[in-house]
Backbone as a ProteinNet text record, in pm:
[ID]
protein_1_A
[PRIMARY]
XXXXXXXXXXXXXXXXXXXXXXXXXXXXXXXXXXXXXXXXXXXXXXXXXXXXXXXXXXXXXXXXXXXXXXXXXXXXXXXXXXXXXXXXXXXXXXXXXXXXXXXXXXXXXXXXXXXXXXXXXXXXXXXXXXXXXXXXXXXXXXXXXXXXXXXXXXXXXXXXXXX
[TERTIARY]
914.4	886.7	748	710.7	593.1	442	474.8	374	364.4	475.1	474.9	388.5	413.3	356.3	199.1	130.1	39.8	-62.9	68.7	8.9	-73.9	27.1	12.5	-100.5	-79.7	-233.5	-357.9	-357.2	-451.7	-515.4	-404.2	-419.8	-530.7	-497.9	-493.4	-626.6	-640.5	-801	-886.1	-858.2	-993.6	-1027	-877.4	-868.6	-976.4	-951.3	-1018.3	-1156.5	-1200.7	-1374	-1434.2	-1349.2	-1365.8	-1398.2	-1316.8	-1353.6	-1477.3	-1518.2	-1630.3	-1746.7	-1803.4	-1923.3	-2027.6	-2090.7	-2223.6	-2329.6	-2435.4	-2569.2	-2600.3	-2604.3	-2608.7	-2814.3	-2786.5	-2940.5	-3019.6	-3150.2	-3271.4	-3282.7	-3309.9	-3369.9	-3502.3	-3588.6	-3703.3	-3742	-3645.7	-3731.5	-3656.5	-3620	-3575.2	-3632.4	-3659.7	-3789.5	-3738.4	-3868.2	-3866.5	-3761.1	-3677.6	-3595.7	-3647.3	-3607.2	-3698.5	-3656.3	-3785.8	-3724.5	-3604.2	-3536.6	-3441.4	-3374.1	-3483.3	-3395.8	-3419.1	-3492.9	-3448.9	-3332.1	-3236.3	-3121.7	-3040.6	-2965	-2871	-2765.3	-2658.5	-2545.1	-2632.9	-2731.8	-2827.5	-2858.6	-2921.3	-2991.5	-2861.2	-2781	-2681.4	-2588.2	-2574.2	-2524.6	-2657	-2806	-2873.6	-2908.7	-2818	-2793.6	-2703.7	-2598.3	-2459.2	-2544.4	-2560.9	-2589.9	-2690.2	-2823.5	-2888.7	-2811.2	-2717.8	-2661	-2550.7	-2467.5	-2423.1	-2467.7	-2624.2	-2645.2	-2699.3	-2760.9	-2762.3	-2684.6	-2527.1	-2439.3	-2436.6	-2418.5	-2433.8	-2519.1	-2661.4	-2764	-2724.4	-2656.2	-2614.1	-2490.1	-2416.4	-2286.5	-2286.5	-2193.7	-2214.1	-2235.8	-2275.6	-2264.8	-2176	-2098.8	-2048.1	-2112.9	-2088.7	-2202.7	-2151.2	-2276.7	-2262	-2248.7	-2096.3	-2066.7	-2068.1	-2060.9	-2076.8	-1934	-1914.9	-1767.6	-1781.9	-1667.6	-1617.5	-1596.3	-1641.1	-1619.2	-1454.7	-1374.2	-1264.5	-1192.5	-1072.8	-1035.6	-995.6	-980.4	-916.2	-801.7	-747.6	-581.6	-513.5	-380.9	-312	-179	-213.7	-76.2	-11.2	115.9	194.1	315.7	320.8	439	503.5	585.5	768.2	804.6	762.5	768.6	899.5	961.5	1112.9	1060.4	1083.6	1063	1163.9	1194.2	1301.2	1260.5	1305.3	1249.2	1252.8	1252.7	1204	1128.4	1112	902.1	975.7	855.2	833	901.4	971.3	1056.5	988	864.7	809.2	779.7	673.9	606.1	417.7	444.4	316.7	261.4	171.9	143	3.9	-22.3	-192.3	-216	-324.3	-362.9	-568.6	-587.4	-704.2	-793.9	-920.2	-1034.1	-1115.6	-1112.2	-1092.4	-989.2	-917	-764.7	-764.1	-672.2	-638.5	-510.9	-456.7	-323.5	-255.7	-151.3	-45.4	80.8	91.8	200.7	314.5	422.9	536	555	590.3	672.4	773.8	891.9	1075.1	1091.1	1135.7	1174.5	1350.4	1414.9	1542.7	1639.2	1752.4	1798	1904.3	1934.6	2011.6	1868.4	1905.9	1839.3	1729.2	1763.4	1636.1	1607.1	1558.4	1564.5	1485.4	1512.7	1463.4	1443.8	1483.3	1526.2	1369.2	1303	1167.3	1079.1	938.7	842	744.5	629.7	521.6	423.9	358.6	329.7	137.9	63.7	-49.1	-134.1	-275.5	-397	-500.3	-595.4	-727.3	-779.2	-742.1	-793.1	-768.5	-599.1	-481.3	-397.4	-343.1	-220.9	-143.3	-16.2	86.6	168.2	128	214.5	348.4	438.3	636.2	699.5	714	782.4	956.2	1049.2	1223.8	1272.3	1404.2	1475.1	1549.1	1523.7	1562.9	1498	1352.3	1231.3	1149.1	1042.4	930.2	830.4	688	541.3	468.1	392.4	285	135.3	81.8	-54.6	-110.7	-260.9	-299.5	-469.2	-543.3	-660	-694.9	-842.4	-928.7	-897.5	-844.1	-837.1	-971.6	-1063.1	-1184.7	-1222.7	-1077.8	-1070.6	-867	-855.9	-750.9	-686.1	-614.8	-576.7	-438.9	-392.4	-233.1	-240.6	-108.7	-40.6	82.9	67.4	167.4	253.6	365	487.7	521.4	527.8	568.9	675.7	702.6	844.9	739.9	816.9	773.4	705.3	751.7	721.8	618.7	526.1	406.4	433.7	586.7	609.6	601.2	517.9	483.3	584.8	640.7	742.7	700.9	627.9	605.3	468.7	441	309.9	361.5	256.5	255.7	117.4	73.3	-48.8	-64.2	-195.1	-258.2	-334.2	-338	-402.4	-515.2	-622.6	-678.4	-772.5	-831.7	-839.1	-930.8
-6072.7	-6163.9	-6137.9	-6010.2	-5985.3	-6048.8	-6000.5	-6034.8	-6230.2	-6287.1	-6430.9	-6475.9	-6421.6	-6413.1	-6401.4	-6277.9	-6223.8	-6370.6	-6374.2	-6462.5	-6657.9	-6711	-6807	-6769.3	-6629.4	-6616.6	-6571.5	-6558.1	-6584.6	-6671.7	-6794.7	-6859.1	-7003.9	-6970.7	-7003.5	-7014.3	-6899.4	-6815.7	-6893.9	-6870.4	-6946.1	-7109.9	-7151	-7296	-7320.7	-7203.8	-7223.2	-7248.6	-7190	-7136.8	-7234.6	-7323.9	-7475.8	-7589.9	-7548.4	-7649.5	-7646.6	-7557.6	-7490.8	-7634	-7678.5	-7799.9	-7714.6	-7758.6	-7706.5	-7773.1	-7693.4	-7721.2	-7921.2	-7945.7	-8073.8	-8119.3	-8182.5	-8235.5	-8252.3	-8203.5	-8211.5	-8334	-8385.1	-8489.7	-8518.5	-8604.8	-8606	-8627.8	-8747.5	-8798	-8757.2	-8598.1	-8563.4	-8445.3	-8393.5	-8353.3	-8197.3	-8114.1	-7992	-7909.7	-7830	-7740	-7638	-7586	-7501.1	-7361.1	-7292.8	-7138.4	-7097.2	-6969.4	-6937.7	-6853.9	-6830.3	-6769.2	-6858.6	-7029.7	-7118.5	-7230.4	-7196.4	-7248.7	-7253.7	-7367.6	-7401.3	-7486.6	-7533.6	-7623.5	-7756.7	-7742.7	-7879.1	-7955.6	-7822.1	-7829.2	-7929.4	-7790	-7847.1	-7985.8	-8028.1	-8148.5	-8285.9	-8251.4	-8347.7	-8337.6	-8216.4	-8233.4	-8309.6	-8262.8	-8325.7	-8510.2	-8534.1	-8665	-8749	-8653.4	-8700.9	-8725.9	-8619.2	-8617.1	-8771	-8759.9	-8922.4	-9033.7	-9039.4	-9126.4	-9198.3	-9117.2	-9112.2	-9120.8	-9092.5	-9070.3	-9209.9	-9332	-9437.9	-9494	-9456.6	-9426.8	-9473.3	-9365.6	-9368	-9384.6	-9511.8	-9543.1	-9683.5	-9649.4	-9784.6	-9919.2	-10006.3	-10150.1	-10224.2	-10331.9	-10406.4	-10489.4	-10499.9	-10610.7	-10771	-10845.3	-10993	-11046.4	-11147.9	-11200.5	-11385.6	-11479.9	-11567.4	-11633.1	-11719.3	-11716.9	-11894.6	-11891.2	-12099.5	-12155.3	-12294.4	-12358.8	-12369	-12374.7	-12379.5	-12529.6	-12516.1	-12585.3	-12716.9	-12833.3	-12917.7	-12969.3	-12929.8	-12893.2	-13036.4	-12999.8	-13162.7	-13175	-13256.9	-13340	-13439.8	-13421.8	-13476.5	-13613.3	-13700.5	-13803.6	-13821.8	-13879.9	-13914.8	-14079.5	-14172.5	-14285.2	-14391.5	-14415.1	-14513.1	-14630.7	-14789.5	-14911	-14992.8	-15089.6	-15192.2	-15315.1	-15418	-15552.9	-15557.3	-15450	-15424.9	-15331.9	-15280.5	-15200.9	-15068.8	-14951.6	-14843.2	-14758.5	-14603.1	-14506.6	-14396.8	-14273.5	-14313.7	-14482	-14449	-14570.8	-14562.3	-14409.5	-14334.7	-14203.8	-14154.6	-13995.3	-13953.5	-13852.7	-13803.5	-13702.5	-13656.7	-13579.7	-13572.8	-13462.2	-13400.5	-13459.2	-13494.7	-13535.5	-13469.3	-13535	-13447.3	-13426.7	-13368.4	-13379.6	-13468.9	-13396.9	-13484	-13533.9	-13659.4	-13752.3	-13767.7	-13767.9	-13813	-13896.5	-14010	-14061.3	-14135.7	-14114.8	-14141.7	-14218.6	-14408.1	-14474.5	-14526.7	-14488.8	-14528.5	-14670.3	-14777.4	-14894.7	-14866	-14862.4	-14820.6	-14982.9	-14920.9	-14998.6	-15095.5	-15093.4	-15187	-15215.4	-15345.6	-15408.5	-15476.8	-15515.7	-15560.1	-15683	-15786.5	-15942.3	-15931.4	-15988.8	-16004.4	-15887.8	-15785.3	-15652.7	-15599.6	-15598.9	-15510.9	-15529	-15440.3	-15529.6	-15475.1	-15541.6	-15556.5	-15452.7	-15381.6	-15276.4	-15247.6	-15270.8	-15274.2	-15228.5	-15210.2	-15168.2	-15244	-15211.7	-15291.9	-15230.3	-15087.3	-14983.8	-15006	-15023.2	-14938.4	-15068.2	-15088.9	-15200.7	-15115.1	-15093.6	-15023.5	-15131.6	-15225.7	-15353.5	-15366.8	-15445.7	-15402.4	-15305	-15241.5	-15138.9	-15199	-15158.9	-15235.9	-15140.4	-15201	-15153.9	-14966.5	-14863.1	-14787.8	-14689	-14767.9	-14669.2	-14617.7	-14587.6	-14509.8	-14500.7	-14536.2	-14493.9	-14444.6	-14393.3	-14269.1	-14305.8	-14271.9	-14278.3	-14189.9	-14133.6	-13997.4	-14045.2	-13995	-14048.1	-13948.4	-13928	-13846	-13923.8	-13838.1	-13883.5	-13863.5	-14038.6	-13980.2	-14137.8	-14203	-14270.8	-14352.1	-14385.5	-14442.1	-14580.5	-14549.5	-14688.2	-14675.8	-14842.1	-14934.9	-14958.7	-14949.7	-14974.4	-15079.3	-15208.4	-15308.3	-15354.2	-15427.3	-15435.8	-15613.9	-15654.1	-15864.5	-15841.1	-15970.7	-16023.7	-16046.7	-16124.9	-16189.4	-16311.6	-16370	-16479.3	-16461.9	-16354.7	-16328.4	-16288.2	-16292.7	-16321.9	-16127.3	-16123.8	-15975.1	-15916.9	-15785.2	-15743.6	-15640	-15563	-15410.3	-15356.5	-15199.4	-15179.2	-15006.1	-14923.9	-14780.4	-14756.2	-14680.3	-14620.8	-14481	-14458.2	-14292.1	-14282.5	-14205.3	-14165.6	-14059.3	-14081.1	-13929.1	-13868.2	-13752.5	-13680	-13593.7
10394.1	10502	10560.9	10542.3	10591.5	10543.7	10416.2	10311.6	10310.8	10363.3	10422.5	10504.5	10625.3	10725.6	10723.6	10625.5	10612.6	10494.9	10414.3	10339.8	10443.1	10517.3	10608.8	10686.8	10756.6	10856	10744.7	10637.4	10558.3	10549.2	10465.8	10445.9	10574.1	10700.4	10792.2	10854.9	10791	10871.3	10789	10635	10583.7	10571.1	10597.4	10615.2	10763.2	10845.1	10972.8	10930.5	10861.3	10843.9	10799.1	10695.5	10601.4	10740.2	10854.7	10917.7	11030.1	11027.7	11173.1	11079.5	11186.7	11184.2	11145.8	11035.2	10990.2	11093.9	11075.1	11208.8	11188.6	11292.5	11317.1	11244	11185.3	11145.2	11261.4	11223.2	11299	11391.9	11473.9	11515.2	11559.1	11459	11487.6	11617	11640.4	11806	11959.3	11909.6	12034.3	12063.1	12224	12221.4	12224	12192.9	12173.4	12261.2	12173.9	12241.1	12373.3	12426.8	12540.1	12465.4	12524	12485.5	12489.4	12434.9	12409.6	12567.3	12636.4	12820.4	12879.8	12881.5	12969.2	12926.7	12777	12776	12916	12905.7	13083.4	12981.9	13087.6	13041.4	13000.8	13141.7	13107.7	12999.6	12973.7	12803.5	12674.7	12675	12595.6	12619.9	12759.8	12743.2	12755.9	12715.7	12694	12549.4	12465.5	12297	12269.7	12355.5	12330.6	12325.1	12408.2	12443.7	12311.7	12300.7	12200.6	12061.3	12029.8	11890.4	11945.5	12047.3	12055.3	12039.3	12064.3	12095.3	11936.9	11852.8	11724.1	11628.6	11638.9	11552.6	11509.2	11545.6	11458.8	11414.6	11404.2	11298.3	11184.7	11109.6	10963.3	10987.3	11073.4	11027.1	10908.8	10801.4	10712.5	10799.4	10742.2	10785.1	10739.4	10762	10678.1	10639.7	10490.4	10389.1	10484.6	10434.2	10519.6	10403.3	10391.4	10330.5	10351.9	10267.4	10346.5	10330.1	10415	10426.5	10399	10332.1	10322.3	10384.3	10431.2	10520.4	10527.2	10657.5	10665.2	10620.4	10559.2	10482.4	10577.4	10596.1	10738	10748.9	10860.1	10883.1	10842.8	10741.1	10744.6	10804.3	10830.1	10893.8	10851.4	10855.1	10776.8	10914.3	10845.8	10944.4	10853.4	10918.4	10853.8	10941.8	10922.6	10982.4	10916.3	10969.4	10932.8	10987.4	10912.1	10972.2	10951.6	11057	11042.3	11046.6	11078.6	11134.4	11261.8	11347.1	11482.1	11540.7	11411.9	11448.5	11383.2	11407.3	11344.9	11406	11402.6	11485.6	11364.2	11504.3	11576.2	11628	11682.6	11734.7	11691.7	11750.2	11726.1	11639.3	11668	11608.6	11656.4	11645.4	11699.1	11609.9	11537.5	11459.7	11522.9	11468.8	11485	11429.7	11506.8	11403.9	11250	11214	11069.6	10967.1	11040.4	10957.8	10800.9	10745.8	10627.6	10651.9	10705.4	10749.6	10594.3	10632.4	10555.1	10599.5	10560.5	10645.4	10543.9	10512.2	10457.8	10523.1	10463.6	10530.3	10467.7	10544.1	10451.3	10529.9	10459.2	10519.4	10500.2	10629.9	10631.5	10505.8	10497.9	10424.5	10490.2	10663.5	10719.5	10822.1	10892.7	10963.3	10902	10769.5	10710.3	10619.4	10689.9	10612	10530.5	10397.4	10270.3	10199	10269	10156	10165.4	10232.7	10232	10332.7	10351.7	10435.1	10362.8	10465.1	10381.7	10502.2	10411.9	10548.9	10516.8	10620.8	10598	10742.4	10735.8	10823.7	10742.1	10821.3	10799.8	10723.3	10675.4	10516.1	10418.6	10427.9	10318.8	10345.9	10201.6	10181.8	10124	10152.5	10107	10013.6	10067.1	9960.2	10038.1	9966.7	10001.8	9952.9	10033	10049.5	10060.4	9966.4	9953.2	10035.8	10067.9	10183.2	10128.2	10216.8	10104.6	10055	10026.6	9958.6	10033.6	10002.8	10099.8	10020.6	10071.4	10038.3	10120	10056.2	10140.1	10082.8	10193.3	10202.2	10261.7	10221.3	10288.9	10257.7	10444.9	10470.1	10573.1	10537.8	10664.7	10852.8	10914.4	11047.9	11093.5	11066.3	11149.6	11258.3	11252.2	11423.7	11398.9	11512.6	11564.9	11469.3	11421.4	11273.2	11302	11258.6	11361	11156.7	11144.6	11071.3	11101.3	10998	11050.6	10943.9	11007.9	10912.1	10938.6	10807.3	10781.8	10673.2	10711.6	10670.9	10513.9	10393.9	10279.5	10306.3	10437.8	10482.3	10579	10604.9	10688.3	10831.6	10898	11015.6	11029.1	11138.6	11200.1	11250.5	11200.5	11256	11381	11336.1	11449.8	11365.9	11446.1	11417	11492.9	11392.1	11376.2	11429.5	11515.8	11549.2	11549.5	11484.2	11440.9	11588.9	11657.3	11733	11761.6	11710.2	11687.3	11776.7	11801.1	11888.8	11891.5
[MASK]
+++++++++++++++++++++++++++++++++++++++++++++++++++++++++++++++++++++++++++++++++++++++++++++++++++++++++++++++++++++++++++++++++++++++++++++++++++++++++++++++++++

């Protein structure tokens, strides 16, 4: 047990010695030490200070990388239509944005089995009672989406709101 013991504070001691700080590098631009009998605490805490104030000198940098323009957020709707307008009514998405808007024409409440669903961009065509089409466009202003009978008669109207 001894020779344990003896062995650990051995071991211990020279691990100690591995860690004592070797002499701190010169510093050119700090000014001359004073003789060796006008050392004070002074002295040493305006080393302390100089070696702080230097230590990030030689800290790495991080390399400058250039980074990708960020990708632009999408948004997605889920729009149901009848022959008494759109459910929503509305939606708002971000300028920029990439929109997406699903429209299902429900399969009750609906004369002639479809509508006809359009904006001043995008013709979705007829859409049958039942089905659903989608369309997807940069949100870069405010666009009404509208819904007719086969026979032209205006049913309701969807608005993007953007922001």
């Amino acid at each position: 047990m001894n020779r344990a013991i003896i062995g650990i504070l051995a071991g211990l001691t020279l691990f100690g010695f591995g860690c004592l700080k070797a002499a701190a590098p010169s510093n050119v631009n700090a000014p001359p030490a004073p003789p060796a009998e006008e050392k004070t605490a002074t002295t040493t805490a305006a080393a302390a200070t100089t070696t702080n104030a230097n230590a990030n000198v030689n800290a790495p940098t991080k390399p400058k990388t250039a980074t990708a323009p960020a990708a632009a957020p999408k948004t997605s709707f889920y729009v149901e239509a009848d022959d008494k307008g759109f459910y929503p009514v509305s939606g708002t998405a971000r300028k920029g944005s990439l929109v997406t808007v699903t429209f299902k024409v429900r399969s009750s409440n609906v004369i002639y089995n479809g509508l006809i669903i359009k904006s001043n961009k995008y013709d979705l065509g007829l859409v049958k009672g039942g089905t659903s089409k989608s369309v997807s466009f940069p949100a870069e202003g405010n666009i009404t989406f509208s819904s007719f009978w086969d026979t032209g008669a205006y049913r309701g109207a969807w608005t993007l709101y953007v922001k």
